[in-house]
C-alpha angles and dihedrals in degrees: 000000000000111000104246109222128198114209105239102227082075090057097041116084115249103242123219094001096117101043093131085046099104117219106260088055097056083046086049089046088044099059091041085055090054094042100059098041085050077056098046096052084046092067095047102057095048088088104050086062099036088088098049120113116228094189115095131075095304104028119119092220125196090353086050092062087033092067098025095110081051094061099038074054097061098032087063095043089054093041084055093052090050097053107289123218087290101258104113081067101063092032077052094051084047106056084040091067094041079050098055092037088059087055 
């Protein structure tokens, strides 16, 4: 297997780049940020439980499978408040500089 690198000026946040941005906006963009990498873990932890019988002594059932997608949901949105996998920063740098090109 070949050792996949990220160049690091994609991690690291761009300073000083949203400085007409007021502060509402960057905590708009923020949450949006947030939002759509809570989605995105969502759907990829769908499958991981896609597979999964609900049928035995403890098994939900049908209303197991029924609310499933609710509790993938909330699994993603707490995995973003604790950190995340680091993908709502640079989604958040991004919209930034669509932000001040608009301007």
């Amino acid at each position: 297997m070949t050792d996949l690198s990220v160049p690091t000026d994609l991690i690291r946040p761009v300073q000083g780049l949203a400085t007409g941005v007021a502060d509402a906006t960057k905590t708009k963009i923020k949450e949006t940020a947030e939002a759509f990498e809570a989605s995105f873990l969502s759907q990829m932890l769908k499958p991981m439980f896609e597979g999964l019988s609900t049928d035995g002594l403890f098994g939900g059932g049908q209303a197991e499978a029924t609310w499933r997608s609710f509790l993938l949901d909330e699994m993603a949105k707490k995995t973003v408040a604790a950190g995340g996998i680091g993908l709502a920063g640079p989604v958040m740098n991004e919209m930034l500089k669509m932000q001040e090109g608009a301007q």
